[in-house]
Backbone as XML, in Angstrom:
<?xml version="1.0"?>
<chain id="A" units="angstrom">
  <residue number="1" name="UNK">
    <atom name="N" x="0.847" y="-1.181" z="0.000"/>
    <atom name="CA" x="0.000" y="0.000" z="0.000"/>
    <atom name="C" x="0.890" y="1.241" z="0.000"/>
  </residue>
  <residue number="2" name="UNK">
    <atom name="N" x="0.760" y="2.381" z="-0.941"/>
    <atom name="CA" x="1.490" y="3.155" z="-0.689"/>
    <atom name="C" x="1.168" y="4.347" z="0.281"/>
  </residue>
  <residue number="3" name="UNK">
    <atom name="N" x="1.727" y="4.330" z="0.947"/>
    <atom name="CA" x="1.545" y="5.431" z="2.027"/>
    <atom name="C" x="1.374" y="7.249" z="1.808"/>
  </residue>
  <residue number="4" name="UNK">
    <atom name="N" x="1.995" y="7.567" z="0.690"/>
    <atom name="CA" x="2.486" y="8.488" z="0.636"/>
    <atom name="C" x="3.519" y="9.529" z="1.609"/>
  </residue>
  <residue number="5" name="UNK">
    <atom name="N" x="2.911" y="10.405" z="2.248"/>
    <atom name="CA" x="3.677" y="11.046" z="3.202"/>
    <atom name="C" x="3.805" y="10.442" z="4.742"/>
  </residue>
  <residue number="6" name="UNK">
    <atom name="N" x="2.892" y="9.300" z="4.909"/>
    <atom name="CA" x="2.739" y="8.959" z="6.074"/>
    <atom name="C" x="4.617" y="8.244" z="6.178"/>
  </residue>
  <residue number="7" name="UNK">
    <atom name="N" x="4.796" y="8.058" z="7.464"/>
    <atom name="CA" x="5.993" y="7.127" z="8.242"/>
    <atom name="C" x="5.655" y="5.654" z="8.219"/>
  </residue>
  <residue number="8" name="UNK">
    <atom name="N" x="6.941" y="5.122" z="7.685"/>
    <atom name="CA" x="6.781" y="3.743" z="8.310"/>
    <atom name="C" x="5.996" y="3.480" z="9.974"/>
  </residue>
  <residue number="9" name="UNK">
    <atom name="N" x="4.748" y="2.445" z="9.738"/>
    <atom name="CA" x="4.062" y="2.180" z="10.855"/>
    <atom name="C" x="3.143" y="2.954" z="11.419"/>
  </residue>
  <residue number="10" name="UNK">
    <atom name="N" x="2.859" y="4.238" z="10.238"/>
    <atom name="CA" x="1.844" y="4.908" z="10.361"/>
    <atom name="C" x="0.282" y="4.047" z="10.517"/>
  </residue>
  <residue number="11" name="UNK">
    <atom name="N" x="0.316" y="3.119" z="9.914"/>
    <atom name="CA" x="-0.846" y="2.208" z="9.816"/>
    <atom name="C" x="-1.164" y="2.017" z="11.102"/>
  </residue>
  <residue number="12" name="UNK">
    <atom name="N" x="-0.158" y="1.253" z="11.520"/>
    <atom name="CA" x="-0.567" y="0.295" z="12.652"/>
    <atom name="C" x="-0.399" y="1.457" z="14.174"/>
  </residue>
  <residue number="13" name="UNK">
    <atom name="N" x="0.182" y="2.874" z="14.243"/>
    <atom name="CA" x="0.078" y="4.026" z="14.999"/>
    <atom name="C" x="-1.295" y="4.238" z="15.146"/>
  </residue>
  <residue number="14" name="UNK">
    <atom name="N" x="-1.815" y="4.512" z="13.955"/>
    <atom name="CA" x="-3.489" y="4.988" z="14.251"/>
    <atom name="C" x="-4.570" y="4.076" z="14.791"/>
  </residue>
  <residue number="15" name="UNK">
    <atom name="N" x="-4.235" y="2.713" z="14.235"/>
    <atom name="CA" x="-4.666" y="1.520" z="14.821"/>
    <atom name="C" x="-4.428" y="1.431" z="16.422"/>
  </residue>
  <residue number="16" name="UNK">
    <atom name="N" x="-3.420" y="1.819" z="17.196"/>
    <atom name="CA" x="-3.203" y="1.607" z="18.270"/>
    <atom name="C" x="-3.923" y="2.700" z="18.910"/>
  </residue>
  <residue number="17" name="UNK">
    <atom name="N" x="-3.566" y="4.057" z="18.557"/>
    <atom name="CA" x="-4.445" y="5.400" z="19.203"/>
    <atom name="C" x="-6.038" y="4.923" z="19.050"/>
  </residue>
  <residue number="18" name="UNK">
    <atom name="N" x="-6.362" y="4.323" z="17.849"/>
    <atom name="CA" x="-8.286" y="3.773" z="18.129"/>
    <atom name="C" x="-8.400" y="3.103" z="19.336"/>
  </residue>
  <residue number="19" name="UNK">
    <atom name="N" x="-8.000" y="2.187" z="19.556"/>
    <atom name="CA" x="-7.836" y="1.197" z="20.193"/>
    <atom name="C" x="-7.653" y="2.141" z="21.634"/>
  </residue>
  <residue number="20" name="UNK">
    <atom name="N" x="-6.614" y="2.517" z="21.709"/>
    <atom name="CA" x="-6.309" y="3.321" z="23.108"/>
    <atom name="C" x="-7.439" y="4.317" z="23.088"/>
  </residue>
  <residue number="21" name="UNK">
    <atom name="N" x="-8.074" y="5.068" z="22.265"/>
    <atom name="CA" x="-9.144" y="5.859" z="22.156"/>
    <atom name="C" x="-10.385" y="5.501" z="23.491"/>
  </residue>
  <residue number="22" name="UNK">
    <atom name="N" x="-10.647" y="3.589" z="22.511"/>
    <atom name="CA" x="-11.691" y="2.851" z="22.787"/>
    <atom name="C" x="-11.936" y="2.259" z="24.274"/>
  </residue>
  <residue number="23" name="UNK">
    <atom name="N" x="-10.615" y="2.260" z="24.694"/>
    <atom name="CA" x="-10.290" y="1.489" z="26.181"/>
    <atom name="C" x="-10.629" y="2.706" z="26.699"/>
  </residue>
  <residue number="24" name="UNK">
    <atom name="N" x="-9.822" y="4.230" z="26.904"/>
    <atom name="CA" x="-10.489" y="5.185" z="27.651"/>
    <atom name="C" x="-11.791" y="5.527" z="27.982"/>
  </residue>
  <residue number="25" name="UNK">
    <atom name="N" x="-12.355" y="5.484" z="26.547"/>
    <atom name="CA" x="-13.337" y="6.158" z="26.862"/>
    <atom name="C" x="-14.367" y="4.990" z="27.904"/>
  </residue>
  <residue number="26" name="UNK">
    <atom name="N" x="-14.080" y="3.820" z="27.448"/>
    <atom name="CA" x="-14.886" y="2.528" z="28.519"/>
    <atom name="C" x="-14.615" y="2.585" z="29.591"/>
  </residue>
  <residue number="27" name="UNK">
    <atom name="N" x="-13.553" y="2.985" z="30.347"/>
    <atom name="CA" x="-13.113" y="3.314" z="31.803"/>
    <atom name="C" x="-13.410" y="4.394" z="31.980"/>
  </residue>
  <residue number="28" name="UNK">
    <atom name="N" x="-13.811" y="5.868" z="31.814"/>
    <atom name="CA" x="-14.299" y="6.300" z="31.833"/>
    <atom name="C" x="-15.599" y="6.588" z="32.304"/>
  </residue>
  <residue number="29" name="UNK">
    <atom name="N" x="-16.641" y="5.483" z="31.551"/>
    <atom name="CA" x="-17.637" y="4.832" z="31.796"/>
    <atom name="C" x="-17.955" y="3.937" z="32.826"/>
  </residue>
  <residue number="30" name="UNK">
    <atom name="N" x="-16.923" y="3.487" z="33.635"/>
    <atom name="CA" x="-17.223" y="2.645" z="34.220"/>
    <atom name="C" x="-17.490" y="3.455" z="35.928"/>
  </residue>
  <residue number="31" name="UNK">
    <atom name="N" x="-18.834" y="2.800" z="36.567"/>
    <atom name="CA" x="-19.475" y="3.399" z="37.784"/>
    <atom name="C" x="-18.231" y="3.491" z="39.104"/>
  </residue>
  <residue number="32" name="UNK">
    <atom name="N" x="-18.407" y="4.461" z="39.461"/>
    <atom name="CA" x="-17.350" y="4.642" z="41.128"/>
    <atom name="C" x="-18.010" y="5.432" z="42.226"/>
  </residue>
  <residue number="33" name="UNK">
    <atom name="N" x="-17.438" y="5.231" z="43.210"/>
    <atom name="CA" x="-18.033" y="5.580" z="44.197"/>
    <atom name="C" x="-18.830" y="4.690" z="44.741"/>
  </residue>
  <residue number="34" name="UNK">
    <atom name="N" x="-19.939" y="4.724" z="45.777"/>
    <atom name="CA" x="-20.714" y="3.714" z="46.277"/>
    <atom name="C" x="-22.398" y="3.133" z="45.266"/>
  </residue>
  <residue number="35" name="UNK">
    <atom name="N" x="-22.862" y="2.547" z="45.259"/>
    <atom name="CA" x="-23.796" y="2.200" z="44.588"/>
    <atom name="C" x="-24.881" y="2.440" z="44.939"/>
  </residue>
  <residue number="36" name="UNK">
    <atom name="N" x="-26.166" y="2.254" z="44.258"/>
    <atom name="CA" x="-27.526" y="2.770" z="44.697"/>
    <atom name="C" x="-28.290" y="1.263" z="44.730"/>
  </residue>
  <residue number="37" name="UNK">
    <atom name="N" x="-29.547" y="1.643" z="45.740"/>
    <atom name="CA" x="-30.731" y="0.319" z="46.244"/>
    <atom name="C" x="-31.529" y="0.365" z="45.191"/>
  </residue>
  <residue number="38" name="UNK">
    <atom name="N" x="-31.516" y="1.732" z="44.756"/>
    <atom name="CA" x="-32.738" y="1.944" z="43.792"/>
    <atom name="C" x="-32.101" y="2.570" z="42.540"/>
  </residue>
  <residue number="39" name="UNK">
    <atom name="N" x="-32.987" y="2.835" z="41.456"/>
    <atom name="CA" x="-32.413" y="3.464" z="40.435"/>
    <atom name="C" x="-32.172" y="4.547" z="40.651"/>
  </residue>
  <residue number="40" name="UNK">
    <atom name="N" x="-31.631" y="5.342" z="39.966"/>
    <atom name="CA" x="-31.359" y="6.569" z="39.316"/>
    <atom name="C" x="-32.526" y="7.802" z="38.619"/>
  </residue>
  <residue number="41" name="UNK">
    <atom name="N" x="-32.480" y="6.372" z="37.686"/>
    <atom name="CA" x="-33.609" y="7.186" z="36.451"/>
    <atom name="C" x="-34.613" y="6.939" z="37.007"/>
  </residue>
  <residue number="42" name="UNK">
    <atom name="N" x="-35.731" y="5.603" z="37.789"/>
    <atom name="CA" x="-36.627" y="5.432" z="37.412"/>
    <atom name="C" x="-37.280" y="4.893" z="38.886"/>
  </residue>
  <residue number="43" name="UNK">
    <atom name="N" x="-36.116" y="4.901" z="39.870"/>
    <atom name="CA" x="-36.629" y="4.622" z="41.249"/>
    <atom name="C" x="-37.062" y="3.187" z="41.645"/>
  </residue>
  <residue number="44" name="UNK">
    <atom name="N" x="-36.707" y="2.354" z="40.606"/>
    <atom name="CA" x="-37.148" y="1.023" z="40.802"/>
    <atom name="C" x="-35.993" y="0.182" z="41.688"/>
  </residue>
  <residue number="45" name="UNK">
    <atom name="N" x="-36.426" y="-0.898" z="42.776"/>
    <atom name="CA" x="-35.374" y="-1.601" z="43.428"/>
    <atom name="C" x="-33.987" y="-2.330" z="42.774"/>
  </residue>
  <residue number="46" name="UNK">
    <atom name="N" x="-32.800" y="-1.833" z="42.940"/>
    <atom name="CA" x="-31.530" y="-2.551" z="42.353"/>
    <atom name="C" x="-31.233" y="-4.389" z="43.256"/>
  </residue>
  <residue number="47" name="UNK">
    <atom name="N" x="-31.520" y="-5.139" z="42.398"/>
    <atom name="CA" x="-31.033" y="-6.398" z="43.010"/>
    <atom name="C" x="-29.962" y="-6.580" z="43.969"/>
  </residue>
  <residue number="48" name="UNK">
    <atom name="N" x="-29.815" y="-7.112" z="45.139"/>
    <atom name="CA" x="-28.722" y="-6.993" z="45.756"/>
    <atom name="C" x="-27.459" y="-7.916" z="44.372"/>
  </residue>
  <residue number="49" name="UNK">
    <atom name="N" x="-27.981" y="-8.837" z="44.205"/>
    <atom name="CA" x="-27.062" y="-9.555" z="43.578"/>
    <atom name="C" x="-26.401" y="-8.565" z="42.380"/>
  </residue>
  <residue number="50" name="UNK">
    <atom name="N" x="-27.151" y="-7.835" z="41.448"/>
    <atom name="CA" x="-26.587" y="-6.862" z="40.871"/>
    <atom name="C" x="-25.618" y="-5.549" z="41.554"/>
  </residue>
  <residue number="51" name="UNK">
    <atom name="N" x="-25.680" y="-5.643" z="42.587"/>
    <atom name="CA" x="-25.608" y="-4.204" z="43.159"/>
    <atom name="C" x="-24.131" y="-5.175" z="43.788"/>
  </residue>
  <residue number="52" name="UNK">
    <atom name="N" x="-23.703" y="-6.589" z="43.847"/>
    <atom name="CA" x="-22.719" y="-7.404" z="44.147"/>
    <atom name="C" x="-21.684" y="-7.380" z="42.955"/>
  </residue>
  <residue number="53" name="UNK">
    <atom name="N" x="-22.671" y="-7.857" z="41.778"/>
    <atom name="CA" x="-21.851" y="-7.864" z="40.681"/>
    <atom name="C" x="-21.178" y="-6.686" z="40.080"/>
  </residue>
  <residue number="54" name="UNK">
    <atom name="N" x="-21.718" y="-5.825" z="40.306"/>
    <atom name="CA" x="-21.588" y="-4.402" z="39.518"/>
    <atom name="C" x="-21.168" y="-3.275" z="40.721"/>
  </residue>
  <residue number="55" name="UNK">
    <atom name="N" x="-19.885" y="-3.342" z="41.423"/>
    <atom name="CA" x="-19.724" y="-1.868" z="42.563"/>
    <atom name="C" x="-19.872" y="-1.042" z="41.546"/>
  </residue>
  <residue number="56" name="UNK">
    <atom name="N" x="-20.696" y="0.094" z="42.485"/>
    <atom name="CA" x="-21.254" y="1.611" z="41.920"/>
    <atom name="C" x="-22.379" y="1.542" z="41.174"/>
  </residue>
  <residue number="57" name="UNK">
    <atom name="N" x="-22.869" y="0.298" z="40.670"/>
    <atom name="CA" x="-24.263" y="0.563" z="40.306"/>
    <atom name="C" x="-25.030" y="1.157" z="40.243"/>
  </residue>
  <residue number="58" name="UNK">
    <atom name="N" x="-25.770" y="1.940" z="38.972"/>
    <atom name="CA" x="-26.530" y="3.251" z="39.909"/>
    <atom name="C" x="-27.968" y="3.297" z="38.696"/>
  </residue>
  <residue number="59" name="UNK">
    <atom name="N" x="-28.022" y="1.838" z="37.657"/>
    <atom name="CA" x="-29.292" y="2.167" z="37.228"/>
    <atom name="C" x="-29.703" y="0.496" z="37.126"/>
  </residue>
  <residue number="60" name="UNK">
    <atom name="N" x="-30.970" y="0.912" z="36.956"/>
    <atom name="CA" x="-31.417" y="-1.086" z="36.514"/>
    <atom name="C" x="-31.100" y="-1.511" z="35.654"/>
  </residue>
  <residue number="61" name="UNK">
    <atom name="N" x="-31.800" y="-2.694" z="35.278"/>
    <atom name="CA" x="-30.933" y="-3.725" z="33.880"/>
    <atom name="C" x="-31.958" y="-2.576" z="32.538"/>
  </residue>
  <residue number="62" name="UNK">
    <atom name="N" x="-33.149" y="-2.622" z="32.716"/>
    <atom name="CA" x="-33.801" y="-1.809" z="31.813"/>
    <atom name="C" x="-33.296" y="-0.571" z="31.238"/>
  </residue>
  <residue number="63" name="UNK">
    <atom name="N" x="-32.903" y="0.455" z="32.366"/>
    <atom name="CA" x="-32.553" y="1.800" z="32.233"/>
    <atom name="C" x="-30.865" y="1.686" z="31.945"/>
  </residue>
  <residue number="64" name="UNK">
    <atom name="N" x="-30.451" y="0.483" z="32.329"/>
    <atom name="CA" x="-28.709" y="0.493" z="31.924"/>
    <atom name="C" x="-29.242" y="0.272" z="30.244"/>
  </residue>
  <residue number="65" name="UNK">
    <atom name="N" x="-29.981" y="-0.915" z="30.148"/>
    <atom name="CA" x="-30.250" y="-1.009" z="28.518"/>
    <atom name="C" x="-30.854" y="0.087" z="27.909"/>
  </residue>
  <residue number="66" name="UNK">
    <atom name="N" x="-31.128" y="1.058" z="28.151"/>
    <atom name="CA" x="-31.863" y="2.321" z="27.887"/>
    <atom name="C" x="-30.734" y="3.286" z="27.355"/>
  </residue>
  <residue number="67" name="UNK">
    <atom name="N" x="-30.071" y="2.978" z="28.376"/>
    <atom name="CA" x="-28.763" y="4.262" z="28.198"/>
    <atom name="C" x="-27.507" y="3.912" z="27.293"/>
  </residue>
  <residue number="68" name="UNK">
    <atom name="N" x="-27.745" y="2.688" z="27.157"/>
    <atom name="CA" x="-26.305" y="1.850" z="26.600"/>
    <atom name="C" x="-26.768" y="2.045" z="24.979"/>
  </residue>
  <residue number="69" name="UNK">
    <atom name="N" x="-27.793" y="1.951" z="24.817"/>
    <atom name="CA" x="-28.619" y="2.206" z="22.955"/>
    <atom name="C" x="-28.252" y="3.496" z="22.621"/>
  </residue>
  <residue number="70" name="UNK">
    <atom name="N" x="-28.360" y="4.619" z="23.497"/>
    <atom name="CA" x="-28.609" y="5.893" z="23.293"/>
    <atom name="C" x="-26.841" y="6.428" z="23.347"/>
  </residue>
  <residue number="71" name="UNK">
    <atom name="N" x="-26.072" y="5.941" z="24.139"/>
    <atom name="CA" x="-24.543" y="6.067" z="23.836"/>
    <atom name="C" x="-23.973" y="5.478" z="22.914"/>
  </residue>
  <residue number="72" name="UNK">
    <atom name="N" x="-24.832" y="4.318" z="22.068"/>
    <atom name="CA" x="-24.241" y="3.592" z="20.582"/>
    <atom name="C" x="-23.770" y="4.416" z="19.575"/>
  </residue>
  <residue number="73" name="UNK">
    <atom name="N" x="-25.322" y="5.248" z="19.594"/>
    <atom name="CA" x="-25.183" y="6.126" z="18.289"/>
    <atom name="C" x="-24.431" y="6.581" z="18.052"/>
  </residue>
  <residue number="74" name="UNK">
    <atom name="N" x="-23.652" y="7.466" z="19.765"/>
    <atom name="CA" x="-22.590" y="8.301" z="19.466"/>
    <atom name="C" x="-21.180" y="7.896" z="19.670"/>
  </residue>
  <residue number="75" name="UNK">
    <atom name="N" x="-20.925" y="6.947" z="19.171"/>
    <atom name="CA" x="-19.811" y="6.045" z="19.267"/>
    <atom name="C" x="-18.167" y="6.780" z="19.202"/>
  </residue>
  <residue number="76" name="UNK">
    <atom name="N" x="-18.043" y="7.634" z="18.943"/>
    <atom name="CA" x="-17.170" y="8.001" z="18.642"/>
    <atom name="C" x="-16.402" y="8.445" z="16.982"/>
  </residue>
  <residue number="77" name="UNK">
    <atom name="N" x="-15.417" y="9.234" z="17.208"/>
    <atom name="CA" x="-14.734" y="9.406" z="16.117"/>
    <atom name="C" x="-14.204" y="8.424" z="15.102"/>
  </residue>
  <residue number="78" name="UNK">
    <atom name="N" x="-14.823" y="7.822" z="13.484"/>
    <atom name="CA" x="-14.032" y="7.072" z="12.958"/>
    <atom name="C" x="-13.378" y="7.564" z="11.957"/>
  </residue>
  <residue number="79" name="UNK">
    <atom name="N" x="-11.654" y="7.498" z="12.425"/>
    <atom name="CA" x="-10.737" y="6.975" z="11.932"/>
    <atom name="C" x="-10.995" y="7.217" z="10.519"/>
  </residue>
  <residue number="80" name="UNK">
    <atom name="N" x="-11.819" y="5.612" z="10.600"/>
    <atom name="CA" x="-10.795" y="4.868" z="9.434"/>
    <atom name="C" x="-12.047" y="5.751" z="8.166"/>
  </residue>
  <residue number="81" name="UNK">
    <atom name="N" x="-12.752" y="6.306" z="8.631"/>
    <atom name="CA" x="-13.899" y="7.200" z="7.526"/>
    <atom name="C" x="-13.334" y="8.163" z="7.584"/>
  </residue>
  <residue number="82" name="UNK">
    <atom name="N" x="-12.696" y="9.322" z="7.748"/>
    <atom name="CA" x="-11.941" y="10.474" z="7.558"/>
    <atom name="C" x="-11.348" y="10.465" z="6.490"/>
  </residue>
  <residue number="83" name="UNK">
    <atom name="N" x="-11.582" y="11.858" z="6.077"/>
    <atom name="CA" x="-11.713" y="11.762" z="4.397"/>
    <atom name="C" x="-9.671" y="12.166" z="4.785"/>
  </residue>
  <residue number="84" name="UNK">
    <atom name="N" x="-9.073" y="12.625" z="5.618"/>
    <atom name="CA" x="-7.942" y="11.995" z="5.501"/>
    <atom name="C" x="-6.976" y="10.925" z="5.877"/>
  </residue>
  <residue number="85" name="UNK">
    <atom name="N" x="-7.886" y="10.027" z="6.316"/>
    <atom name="CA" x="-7.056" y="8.614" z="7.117"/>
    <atom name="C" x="-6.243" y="8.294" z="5.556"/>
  </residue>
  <residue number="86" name="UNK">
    <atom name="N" x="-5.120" y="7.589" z="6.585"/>
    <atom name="CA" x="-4.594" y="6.647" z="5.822"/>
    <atom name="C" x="-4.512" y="5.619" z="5.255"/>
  </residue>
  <residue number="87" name="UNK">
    <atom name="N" x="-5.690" y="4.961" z="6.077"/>
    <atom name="CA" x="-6.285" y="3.679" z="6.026"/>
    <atom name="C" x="-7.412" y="3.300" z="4.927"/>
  </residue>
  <residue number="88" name="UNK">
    <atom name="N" x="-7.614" y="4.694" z="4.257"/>
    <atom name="CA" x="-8.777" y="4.769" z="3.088"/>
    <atom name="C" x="-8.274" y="3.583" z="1.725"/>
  </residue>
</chain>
């Protein structure tokens, strides 16, 4: 593939920054602090067993699936669609 101006290992650089992108922003995401009995959004009881599995818990299985659809969309920056990646 010819690269043009890019550096040897330019490929596999941007590949790694996605990637490192992708891990941040999921830790990020992930709940801290102490957890809730009840929801958040919707006030409904949190399972103890969930509230075991998950420290910081702070919505139900419904309203976690609620919120997890609605953060899909906005997935982030791609890369590899940028009308200047290298990877085109």
């Amino acid at each position: 593939m010819a690269t043009g101006w890019a550096g040897d290992g330019a490929v596999q650089d941007q590949i790694d920054a996605t990637v490192k992108d992708a891990v941040e922003r999921a830790k990020s995401q992930l709940a801290n602090g102490p957890g809730l009995t009840h929801c958040a959004h919707c006030g409904a009881e949190i399972p103890e067993a969930r509230r075991r599995a998950l420290p910081g818990v702070r919505l139900c299985i419904p309203c976690q699936e609620a919120e997890d659809k609605e953060s899909a969309a906005f997935s982030g920056y791609n890369r590899r669609g940028s009308k200047d990646s290298q990877l085109r």
